[in-house]
C-alpha positions as CSV (number, residue, x, y, z in Angstrom):
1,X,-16.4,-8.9,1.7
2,X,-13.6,-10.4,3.7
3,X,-10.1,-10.4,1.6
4,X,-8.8,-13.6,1.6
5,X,-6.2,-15.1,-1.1
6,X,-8.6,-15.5,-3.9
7,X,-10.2,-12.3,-3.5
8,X,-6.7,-10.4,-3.7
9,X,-5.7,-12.0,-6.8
10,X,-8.5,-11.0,-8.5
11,X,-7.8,-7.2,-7.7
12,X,-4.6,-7.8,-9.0
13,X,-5.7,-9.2,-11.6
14,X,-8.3,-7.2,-12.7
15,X,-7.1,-4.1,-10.8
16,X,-3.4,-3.8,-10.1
17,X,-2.1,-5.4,-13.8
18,X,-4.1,-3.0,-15.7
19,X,-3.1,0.0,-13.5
20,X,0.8,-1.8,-14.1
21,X,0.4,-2.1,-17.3
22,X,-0.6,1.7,-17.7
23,X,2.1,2.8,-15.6
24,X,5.1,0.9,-16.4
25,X,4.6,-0.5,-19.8
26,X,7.6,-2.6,-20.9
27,X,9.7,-1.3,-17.8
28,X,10.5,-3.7,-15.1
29,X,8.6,-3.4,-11.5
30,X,8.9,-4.7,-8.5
31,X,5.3,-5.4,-6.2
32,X,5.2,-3.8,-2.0
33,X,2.8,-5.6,0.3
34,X,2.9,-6.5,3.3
35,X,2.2,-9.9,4.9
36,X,-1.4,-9.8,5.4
37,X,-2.6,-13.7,5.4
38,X,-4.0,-12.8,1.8
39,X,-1.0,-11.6,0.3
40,X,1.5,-14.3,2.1
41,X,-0.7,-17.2,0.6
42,X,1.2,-20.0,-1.3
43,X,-1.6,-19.5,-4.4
44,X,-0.9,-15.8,-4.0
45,X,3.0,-16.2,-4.3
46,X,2.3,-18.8,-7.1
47,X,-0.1,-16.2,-8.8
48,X,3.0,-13.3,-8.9
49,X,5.3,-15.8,-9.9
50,X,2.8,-17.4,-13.1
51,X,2.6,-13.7,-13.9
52,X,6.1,-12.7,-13.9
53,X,6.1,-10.6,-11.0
54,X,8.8,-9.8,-8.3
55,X,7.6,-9.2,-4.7
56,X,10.3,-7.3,-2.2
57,X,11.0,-9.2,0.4
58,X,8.8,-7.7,3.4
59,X,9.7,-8.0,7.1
60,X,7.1,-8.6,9.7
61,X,5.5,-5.9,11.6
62,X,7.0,-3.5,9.8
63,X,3.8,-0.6,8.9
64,X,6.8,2.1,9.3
65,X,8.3,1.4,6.2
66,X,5.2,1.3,4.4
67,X,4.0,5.0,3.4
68,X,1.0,4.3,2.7
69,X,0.2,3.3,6.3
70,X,1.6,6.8,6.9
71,X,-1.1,8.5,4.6
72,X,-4.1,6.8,6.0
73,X,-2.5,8.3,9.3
74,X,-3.0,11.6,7.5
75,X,-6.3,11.0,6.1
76,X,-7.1,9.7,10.1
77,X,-6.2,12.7,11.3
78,X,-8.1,15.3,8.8
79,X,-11.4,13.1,9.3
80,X,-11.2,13.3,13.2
81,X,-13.6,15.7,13.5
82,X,-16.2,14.1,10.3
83,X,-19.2,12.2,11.9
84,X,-20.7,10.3,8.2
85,X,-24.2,8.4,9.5
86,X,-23.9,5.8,6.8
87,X,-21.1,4.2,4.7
88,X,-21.6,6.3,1.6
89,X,-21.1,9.4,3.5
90,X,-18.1,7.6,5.0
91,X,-16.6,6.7,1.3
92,X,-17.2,10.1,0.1
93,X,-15.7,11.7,3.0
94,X,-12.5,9.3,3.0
95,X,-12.5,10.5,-1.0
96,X,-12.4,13.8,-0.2
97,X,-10.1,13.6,2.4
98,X,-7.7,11.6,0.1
99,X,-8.3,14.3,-2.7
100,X,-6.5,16.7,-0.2
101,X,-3.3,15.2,0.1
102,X,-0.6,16.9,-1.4
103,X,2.3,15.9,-3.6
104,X,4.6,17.2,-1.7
105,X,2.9,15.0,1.4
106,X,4.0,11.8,-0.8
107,X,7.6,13.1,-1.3
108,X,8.2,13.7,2.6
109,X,7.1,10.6,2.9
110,X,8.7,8.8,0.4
111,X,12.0,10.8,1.2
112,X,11.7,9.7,4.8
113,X,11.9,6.5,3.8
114,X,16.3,6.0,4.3
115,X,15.5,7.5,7.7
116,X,12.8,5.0,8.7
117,X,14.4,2.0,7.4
118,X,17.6,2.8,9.3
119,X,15.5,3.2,12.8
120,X,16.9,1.1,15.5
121,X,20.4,0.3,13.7
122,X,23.5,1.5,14.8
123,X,25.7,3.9,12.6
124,X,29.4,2.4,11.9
125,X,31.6,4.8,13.9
């Protein structure tokens, strides 16, 4: 189905505060997404701050700074050359693909990310 703003706080809901939960306990977090119509709704701001949540501040058009945009560019890449005939082979085949990303992909990435962020700003001299 299409995502709109009640559809995204239910994955969060029922998705992303469990996975939270399991990840950070008791330790504070702070929530990345972009500023898809779904995520910039007033109910879904409301919904974040009725559940406690803090939501970095996200400039617009900004995929660069997001690695996971990066890793569905790898995932892109390695399935070039798959041709799935239905959308099951097309799950399993993004799956598999997924499964073959490294941790030390994430890290580049996520070590990148100073670089990236500083694009297009001029060093003090």
């Amino acid at each position: 189905s299409k995502v709109n703003a009640a559809v995204y706080q239910d994955v969060l809901e029922y998705f992303m505060l469990p996975a939270a939960e399991q990840l950070f306990r008791e330790a504070d977090f702070i929530f990345q997404q972009d500023l898809a119509p779904a995520h910039s709704a007033k109910a879904t701001s409301t919904w974040f701050k009725d559940h406690g949540i803090p939501v970095l501040n996200w400039p617009a058009n900004s995929p660069d700074l997001n690695p996971i945009e990066n890793l569905w560019g790898i995932v892109k890449r390695k399935m070039r050359h798959a041709r799935p005939n239905n959308a099951e082979e097309l799950k399993a085949t993004i799956r598999a693909t997924w499964a073959l990303i490294t941790p030390e992909q994430c890290h580049r990435l996520i070590n990148s990310m100073p670089r990236r962020s500083n694009s297009g700003k001029r060093s003090p001299n």
